[in-house]
C-alpha positions in Angstrom: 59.6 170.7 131.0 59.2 168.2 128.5 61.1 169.3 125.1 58.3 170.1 121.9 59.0 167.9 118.7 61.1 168.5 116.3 59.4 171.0 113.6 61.0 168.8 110.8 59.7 165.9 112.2 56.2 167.5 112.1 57.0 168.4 108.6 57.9 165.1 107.4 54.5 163.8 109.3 52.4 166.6 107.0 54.2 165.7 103.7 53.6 161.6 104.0 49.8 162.1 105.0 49.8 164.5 102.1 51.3 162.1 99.9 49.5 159.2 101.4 46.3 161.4 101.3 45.6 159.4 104.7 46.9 159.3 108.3 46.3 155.4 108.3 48.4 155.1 104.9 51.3 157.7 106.1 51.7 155.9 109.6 52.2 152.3 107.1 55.2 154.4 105.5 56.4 156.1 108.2 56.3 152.8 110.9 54.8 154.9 113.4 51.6 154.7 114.9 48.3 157.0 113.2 47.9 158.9 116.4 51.7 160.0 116.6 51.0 161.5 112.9 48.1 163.2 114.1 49.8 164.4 117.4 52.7 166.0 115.4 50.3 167.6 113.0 48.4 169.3 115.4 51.8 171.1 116.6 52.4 172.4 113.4 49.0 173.7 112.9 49.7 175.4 115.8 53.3 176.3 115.1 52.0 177.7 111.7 48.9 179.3 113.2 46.7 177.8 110.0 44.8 174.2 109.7 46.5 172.3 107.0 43.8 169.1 107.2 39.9 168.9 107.2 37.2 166.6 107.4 35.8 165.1 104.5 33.3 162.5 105.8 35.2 159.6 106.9 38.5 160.9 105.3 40.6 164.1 105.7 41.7 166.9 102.9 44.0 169.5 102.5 42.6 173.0 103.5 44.1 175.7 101.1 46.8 176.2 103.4 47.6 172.7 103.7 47.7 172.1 99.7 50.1 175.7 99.4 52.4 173.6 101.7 51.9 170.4 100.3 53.4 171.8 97.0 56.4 173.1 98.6 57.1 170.5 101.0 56.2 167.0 99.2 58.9 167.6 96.4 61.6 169.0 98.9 60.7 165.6 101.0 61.2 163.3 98.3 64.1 165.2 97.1 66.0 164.4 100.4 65.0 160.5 100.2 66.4 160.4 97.1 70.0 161.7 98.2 69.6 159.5 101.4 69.3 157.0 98.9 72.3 157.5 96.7 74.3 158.2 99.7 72.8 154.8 100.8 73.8 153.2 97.5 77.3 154.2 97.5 78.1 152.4 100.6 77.2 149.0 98.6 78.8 150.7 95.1 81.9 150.1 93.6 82.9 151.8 90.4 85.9 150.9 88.5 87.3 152.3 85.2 89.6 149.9 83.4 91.0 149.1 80.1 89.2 147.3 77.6 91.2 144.4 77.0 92.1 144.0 80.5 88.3 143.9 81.4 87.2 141.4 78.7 90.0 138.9 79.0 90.9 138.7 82.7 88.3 141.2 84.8 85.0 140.0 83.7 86.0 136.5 83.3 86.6 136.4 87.4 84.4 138.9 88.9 81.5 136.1 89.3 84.3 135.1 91.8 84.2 138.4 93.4 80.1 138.5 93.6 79.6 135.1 95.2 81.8 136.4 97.7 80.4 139.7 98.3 76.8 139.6 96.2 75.6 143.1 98.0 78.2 145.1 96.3 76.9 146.4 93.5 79.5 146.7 90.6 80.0 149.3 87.6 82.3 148.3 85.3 83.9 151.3 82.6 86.1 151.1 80.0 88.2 153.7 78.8 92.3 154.1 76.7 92.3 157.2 79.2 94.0 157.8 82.5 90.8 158.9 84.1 91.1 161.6 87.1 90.2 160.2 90.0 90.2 163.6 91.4 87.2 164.8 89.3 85.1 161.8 88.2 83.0 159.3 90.0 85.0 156.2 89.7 86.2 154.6 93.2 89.1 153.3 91.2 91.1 152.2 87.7 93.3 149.6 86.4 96.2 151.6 85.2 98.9 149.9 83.1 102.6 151.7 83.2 105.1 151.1 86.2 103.2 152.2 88.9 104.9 156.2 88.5 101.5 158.2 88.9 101.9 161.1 91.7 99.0 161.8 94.0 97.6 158.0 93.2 97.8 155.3 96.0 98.0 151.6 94.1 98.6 148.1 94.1 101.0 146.1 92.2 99.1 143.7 89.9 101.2 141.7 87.6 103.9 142.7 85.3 102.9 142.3 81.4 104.6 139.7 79.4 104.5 139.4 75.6 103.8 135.5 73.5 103.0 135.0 69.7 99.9 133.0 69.8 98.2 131.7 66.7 95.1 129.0 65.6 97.2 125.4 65.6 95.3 125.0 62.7 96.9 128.3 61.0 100.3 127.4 62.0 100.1 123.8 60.2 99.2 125.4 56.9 101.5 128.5 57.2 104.6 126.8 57.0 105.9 128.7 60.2 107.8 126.4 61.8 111.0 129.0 63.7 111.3 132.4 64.9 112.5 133.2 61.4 109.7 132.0 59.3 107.8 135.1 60.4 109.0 136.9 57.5 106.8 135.5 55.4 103.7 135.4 58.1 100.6 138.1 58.3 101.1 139.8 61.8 98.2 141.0 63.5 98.6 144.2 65.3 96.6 146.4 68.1 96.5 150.2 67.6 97.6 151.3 70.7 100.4 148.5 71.0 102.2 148.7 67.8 105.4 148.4 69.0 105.2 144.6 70.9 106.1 143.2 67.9 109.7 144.8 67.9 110.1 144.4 71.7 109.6 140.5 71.2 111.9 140.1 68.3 114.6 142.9 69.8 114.7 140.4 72.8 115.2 137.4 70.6 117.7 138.7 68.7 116.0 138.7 65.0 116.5 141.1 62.5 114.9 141.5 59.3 111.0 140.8 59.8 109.0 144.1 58.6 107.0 144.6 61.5 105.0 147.6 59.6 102.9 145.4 57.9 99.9 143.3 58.5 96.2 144.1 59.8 95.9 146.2 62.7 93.0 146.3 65.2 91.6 148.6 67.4 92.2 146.5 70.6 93.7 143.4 71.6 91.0 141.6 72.3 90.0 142.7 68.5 93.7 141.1 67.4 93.0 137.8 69.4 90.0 136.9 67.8 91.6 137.6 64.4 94.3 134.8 65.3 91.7 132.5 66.6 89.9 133.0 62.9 93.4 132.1 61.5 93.6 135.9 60.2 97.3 135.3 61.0 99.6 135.6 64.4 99.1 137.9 67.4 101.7 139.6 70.2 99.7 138.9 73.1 99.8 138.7 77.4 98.9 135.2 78.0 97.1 135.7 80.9 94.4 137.1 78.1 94.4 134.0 76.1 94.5 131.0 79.1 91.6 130.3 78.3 91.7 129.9 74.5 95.0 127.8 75.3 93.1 125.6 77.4 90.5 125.0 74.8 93.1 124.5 72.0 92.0 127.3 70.1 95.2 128.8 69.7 98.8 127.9 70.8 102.1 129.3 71.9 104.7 128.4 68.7 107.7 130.0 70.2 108.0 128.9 73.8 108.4 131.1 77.0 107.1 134.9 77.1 109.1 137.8 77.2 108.9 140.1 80.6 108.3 143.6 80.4 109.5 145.9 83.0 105.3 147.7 82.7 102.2 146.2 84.1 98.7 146.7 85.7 98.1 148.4 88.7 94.7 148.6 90.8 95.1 152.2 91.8 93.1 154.8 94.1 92.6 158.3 95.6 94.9 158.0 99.0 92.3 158.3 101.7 89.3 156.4 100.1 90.4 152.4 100.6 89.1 152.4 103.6 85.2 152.1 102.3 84.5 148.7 102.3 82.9 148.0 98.8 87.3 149.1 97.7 88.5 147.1 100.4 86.3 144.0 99.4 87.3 144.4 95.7 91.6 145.2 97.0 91.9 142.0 98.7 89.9 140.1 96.0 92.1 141.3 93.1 95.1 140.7 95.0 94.0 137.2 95.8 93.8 136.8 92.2 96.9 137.5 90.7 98.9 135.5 93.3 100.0 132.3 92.5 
Protein backbone atom coordinates (compact mmCIF):
# COMPACT_ATOMS: atom_id res chain seq x y z
CA UNK A 1 0.00 0.00 0.00
CA UNK A 2 1.44 3.12 -0.98
CA UNK A 3 2.67 5.13 2.28
CA UNK A 4 0.43 8.69 2.86
CA UNK A 5 2.64 12.00 3.01
CA UNK A 6 4.28 13.19 5.57
CA UNK A 7 1.79 15.53 7.70
CA UNK A 8 4.65 18.03 8.07
CA UNK A 9 5.22 18.09 4.72
CA UNK A 10 1.53 18.97 4.18
CA UNK A 11 2.03 21.51 6.74
CA UNK A 12 4.81 23.19 5.24
CA UNK A 13 2.69 23.11 1.80
CA UNK A 14 -0.38 25.09 3.84
CA UNK A 15 1.98 27.66 5.43
CA UNK A 16 3.89 28.81 2.03
CA UNK A 17 0.44 29.02 0.08
CA UNK A 18 -0.63 31.00 3.14
CA UNK A 19 2.28 33.12 3.01
CA UNK A 20 2.39 33.23 -0.64
CA UNK A 21 -1.43 33.81 -0.56
CA UNK A 22 -1.21 31.64 -3.92
CA UNK A 23 -0.63 27.99 -4.88
CA UNK A 24 1.27 29.27 -8.16
CA UNK A 25 3.46 31.64 -5.89
CA UNK A 26 4.08 28.87 -2.99
CA UNK A 27 5.04 26.08 -5.73
CA UNK A 28 7.91 29.14 -7.07
CA UNK A 29 9.20 28.96 -3.28
CA UNK A 30 8.86 25.67 -2.60
CA UNK A 31 10.38 24.19 -6.35
CA UNK A 32 7.66 21.94 -6.62
CA UNK A 33 5.06 21.79 -8.98
CA UNK A 34 1.23 23.72 -8.12
CA UNK A 35 -0.55 20.49 -8.25
CA UNK A 36 1.79 18.63 -5.67
CA UNK A 37 0.75 21.83 -3.24
CA UNK A 38 -2.64 21.27 -3.94
CA UNK A 39 -2.39 17.38 -3.65
CA UNK A 40 -0.82 17.71 -0.15
CA UNK A 41 -3.41 20.24 0.97
CA UNK A 42 -6.20 18.26 0.25
CA UNK A 43 -4.72 15.46 2.71
CA UNK A 44 -4.64 17.72 5.40
CA UNK A 45 -8.00 18.99 4.95
CA UNK A 46 -8.78 15.69 5.31
CA UNK A 47 -6.45 14.77 8.07
CA UNK A 48 -7.88 17.92 9.94
CA UNK A 49 -11.50 17.15 8.98
CA UNK A 50 -11.95 21.21 8.16
CA UNK A 51 -11.24 23.18 4.68
CA UNK A 52 -8.49 25.52 5.19
CA UNK A 53 -8.76 27.18 1.42
CA UNK A 54 -11.69 28.68 -0.61
CA UNK A 55 -12.52 30.11 -3.81
CA UNK A 56 -12.40 33.57 -4.33
CA UNK A 57 -13.00 34.08 -8.05
CA UNK A 58 -9.92 33.22 -9.86
CA UNK A 59 -7.89 33.18 -6.53
CA UNK A 60 -8.09 31.12 -3.25
CA UNK A 61 -8.54 32.40 0.56
CA UNK A 62 -8.18 31.24 3.87
CA UNK A 63 -11.50 29.84 5.43
CA UNK A 64 -11.65 30.61 9.24
CA UNK A 65 -10.06 27.50 9.89
CA UNK A 66 -7.41 28.00 7.56
CA UNK A 67 -6.46 31.64 8.88
CA UNK A 68 -6.62 30.08 12.87
CA UNK A 69 -3.88 27.79 11.40
CA UNK A 70 -2.18 30.11 9.38
CA UNK A 71 -1.47 32.18 12.66
CA UNK A 72 -0.02 29.30 14.34
CA UNK A 73 1.77 27.71 11.74
CA UNK A 74 3.40 30.59 9.39
CA UNK A 75 5.58 31.99 12.45
CA UNK A 76 6.56 28.41 13.73
CA UNK A 77 7.52 27.79 9.77
CA UNK A 78 9.65 30.71 9.56
CA UNK A 79 10.99 30.16 12.82
CA UNK A 80 12.58 26.81 11.74
CA UNK A 81 14.10 28.47 8.40
CA UNK A 82 15.63 30.78 10.43
CA UNK A 83 17.60 28.20 12.66
CA UNK A 84 18.23 26.06 9.45
CA UNK A 85 19.76 29.14 8.48
CA UNK A 86 22.11 29.88 11.32
CA UNK A 87 22.92 26.32 11.50
CA UNK A 88 23.64 26.84 7.70
CA UNK A 89 25.75 29.81 8.44
CA UNK A 90 27.98 28.35 10.88
CA UNK A 91 29.26 25.85 8.61
CA UNK A 92 30.84 28.85 6.44
CA UNK A 93 31.52 30.97 10.08
CA UNK A 94 34.52 31.38 11.82
CA UNK A 95 34.76 33.43 14.94
CA UNK A 96 37.92 34.23 16.57
CA UNK A 97 38.58 36.34 19.80
CA UNK A 98 42.01 37.79 19.85
CA UNK A 99 44.07 40.52 21.39
CA UNK A 100 44.02 43.91 20.25
CA UNK A 101 47.41 44.50 19.27
CA UNK A 102 47.89 41.25 17.92
CA UNK A 103 44.83 41.70 15.62
CA UNK A 104 45.73 45.29 14.37
CA UNK A 105 49.42 44.69 13.73
CA UNK A 106 49.81 41.21 12.33
CA UNK A 107 46.03 39.48 12.06
CA UNK A 108 44.26 42.01 10.02
CA UNK A 109 47.11 42.99 8.00
CA UNK A 110 47.15 39.19 6.53
CA UNK A 111 43.77 37.90 6.65
CA UNK A 112 43.03 39.43 2.89
CA UNK A 113 45.53 36.46 2.41
CA UNK A 114 43.34 34.08 4.17
CA UNK A 115 39.92 35.33 2.18
CA UNK A 116 41.39 35.08 -1.34
CA UNK A 117 42.07 31.69 -0.43
CA UNK A 118 38.87 30.67 1.14
CA UNK A 119 36.37 33.80 0.27
CA UNK A 120 33.09 31.66 1.44
CA UNK A 121 34.23 31.71 5.00
CA UNK A 122 32.72 34.30 6.62
CA UNK A 123 34.99 35.85 9.33
CA UNK A 124 34.19 37.58 12.86
CA UNK A 125 36.94 39.15 14.29
CA UNK A 126 36.81 40.13 18.52
CA UNK A 127 39.03 41.70 20.52
CA UNK A 128 39.32 41.28 24.04
CA UNK A 129 42.58 41.62 27.28
CA UNK A 130 40.44 38.50 28.53
CA UNK A 131 41.00 34.75 28.36
CA UNK A 132 37.63 34.15 26.95
CA UNK A 133 35.80 30.59 27.80
CA UNK A 134 35.61 28.78 25.08
CA UNK A 135 33.47 26.54 26.97
CA UNK A 136 30.59 29.12 27.40
CA UNK A 137 30.86 31.67 24.55
CA UNK A 138 30.47 31.53 20.79
CA UNK A 139 33.90 32.05 19.60
CA UNK A 140 35.31 28.92 17.44
CA UNK A 141 38.69 30.04 18.81
CA UNK A 142 41.36 32.84 20.47
CA UNK A 143 44.81 33.93 20.18
CA UNK A 144 46.08 33.41 23.56
CA UNK A 145 49.50 34.82 24.56
CA UNK A 146 51.32 32.86 27.68
CA UNK A 147 53.31 29.52 27.15
CA UNK A 148 50.85 27.41 25.92
CA UNK A 149 49.88 26.08 29.88
CA UNK A 150 45.93 26.32 29.53
CA UNK A 151 44.21 22.84 30.75
CA UNK A 152 41.20 21.62 28.77
CA UNK A 153 42.45 23.89 25.62
CA UNK A 154 43.80 22.15 22.42
CA UNK A 155 46.46 24.83 20.63
CA UNK A 156 48.93 25.60 18.30
CA UNK A 157 52.32 27.03 18.79
CA UNK A 158 52.48 30.39 17.07
CA UNK A 159 55.65 32.36 17.57
CA UNK A 160 57.46 33.17 20.66
CA UNK A 161 57.37 37.08 21.56
CA UNK A 162 60.55 38.99 21.35
CA UNK A 163 61.14 42.47 22.69
CA UNK A 164 63.14 45.74 20.33
CA UNK A 165 63.20 49.58 21.25
CA UNK A 166 61.92 51.14 18.12
CA UNK A 167 61.78 54.86 17.66
CA UNK A 168 61.06 57.76 14.59
CA UNK A 169 64.82 57.95 12.96
CA UNK A 170 63.86 61.38 12.95
CA UNK A 171 63.44 61.39 16.99
CA UNK A 172 66.58 59.53 17.50
CA UNK A 173 68.72 62.25 15.55
CA UNK A 174 67.49 65.11 17.70
CA UNK A 175 67.46 63.08 21.00
CA UNK A 176 70.96 62.72 21.40
CA UNK A 177 70.43 58.81 22.07
CA UNK A 178 73.14 57.33 20.58
CA UNK A 179 73.90 53.86 23.24
CA UNK A 180 72.00 51.63 25.45
CA UNK A 181 72.96 54.15 28.19
CA UNK A 182 71.63 57.31 26.83
CA UNK A 183 68.12 56.09 27.73
CA UNK A 184 68.39 57.78 30.93
CA UNK A 185 67.75 60.88 29.72
CA UNK A 186 64.99 59.58 26.95
CA UNK A 187 60.92 59.71 27.39
CA UNK A 188 59.86 55.87 27.37
CA UNK A 189 56.69 55.07 26.11
CA UNK A 190 54.83 52.38 27.95
CA UNK A 191 51.59 49.97 27.40
CA UNK A 192 49.31 49.39 30.39
CA UNK A 193 49.17 45.93 30.38
CA UNK A 194 53.07 45.49 29.55
CA UNK A 195 54.77 47.58 31.98
CA UNK A 196 57.33 45.48 32.83
CA UNK A 197 59.21 44.99 29.05
CA UNK A 198 61.11 47.73 29.78
CA UNK A 199 63.03 45.99 32.68
CA UNK A 200 63.09 42.63 30.95
CA UNK A 201 65.04 44.33 27.91
CA UNK A 202 67.47 46.26 30.08
CA UNK A 203 67.82 43.14 32.79
CA UNK A 204 69.00 41.14 29.75
CA UNK A 205 71.42 43.83 28.65
CA UNK A 206 72.88 44.20 31.69
CA UNK A 207 72.03 48.08 32.43
CA UNK A 208 71.26 49.50 35.61
CA UNK A 209 70.17 52.77 36.47
CA UNK A 210 67.39 53.94 33.88
CA UNK A 211 63.98 54.71 35.89
CA UNK A 212 61.78 52.69 34.01
CA UNK A 213 58.64 54.21 36.07
CA UNK A 214 58.47 57.17 34.15
CA UNK A 215 57.31 58.22 30.84
CA UNK A 216 53.69 58.14 29.02
CA UNK A 217 51.80 55.13 29.22
CA UNK A 218 49.16 53.85 26.84
CA UNK A 219 46.39 51.77 26.83
CA UNK A 220 47.75 49.25 24.15
CA UNK A 221 50.65 48.75 22.23
CA UNK A 222 49.50 49.57 19.14
CA UNK A 223 48.50 53.02 21.19
CA UNK A 224 52.56 53.13 22.27
CA UNK A 225 53.71 52.51 18.53
CA UNK A 226 51.96 55.30 17.12
CA UNK A 227 53.25 57.57 19.88
CA UNK A 228 57.01 56.60 18.77
CA UNK A 229 56.13 57.01 15.14
CA UNK A 230 54.84 60.79 16.21
CA UNK A 231 58.30 61.08 17.91
CA UNK A 232 56.44 61.07 21.38
CA UNK A 233 59.63 59.26 22.41
CA UNK A 234 60.88 55.28 22.29
CA UNK A 235 58.74 52.18 22.54
CA UNK A 236 59.45 48.25 23.82
CA UNK A 237 57.88 46.63 21.05
CA UNK A 238 57.55 42.81 19.10
CA UNK A 239 58.84 43.53 15.68
CA UNK A 240 56.77 41.51 13.97
CA UNK A 241 54.11 44.52 14.96
CA UNK A 242 56.16 47.15 13.45
CA UNK A 243 57.66 45.29 9.92
CA UNK A 244 55.88 47.28 8.28
CA UNK A 245 56.67 50.68 9.73
CA UNK A 246 60.43 49.49 9.39
CA UNK A 247 59.96 48.94 5.89
CA UNK A 248 58.59 52.32 5.31
CA UNK A 249 61.27 54.00 7.46
CA UNK A 250 58.97 55.35 9.84
CA UNK A 251 60.67 54.12 12.73
CA UNK A 252 63.95 52.12 13.31
CA UNK A 253 65.61 49.58 15.52
CA UNK A 254 68.64 51.81 17.49
CA UNK A 255 69.95 48.86 19.53
CA UNK A 256 70.28 45.86 17.29
CA UNK A 257 68.93 42.28 17.74
CA UNK A 258 65.62 41.60 19.98
CA UNK A 259 65.52 39.90 23.08
CA UNK A 260 63.60 36.29 23.18
CA UNK A 261 61.01 35.68 25.60
CA UNK A 262 60.29 32.29 26.86
CA UNK A 263 55.93 33.51 26.22
CA UNK A 264 54.16 33.79 22.97
CA UNK A 265 50.87 33.51 20.95
CA UNK A 266 49.10 30.50 20.60
CA UNK A 267 45.96 29.78 18.22
CA UNK A 268 44.08 27.73 20.67
CA UNK A 269 40.66 25.65 20.59
CA UNK A 270 37.95 23.47 22.29
CA UNK A 271 39.57 19.75 21.77
CA UNK A 272 36.94 18.11 19.53
CA UNK A 273 35.89 21.20 17.28
CA UNK A 274 39.11 21.46 14.66
CA UNK A 275 37.67 19.23 12.70
CA UNK A 276 34.93 21.86 11.10
CA UNK A 277 36.35 23.13 8.25
CA UNK A 278 35.93 27.04 8.39
CA UNK A 279 38.90 26.13 11.91
CA UNK A 280 40.73 23.86 9.74
CA UNK A 281 40.97 26.38 6.79
CA UNK A 282 41.98 29.30 9.21
CA UNK A 283 44.75 26.32 11.40
CA UNK A 284 46.68 25.63 8.36
CA UNK A 285 46.54 29.27 7.17
CA UNK A 286 47.97 30.70 10.38
CA UNK A 287 50.46 28.20 10.63
CA UNK A 288 51.57 28.83 7.02
CA UNK A 289 52.12 32.21 8.20
CA UNK A 290 54.32 32.24 10.92
CA UNK A 291 56.72 29.84 9.29
CA UNK A 292 59.65 31.06 7.71
Amino acid sequence: MKASPSPLRAVQAFGAIARAGSVVGAAAELAVSPSALSHLTRQLERRLGVPLLARAGRGLKLTAEGEQLAAAVVPALASIADALRGFARRGTELRISTLSTFAMRWLIPRLSRFQAQHPDIEIFVSTSTRAVDLSQETFDCAIRFGRGEWPGIACDALYREELVPACNPQWLKTSGVRKIQDLRRAKLLHARARRQDWNRWLDARGVSGIDTNVGPVFETRDLAIQAAIAQMGIAIVDPRFIEAELAAGQLTLPFGQPLALQTGYWLVWRPGREGGRPLAAFRRWLVGEVRP
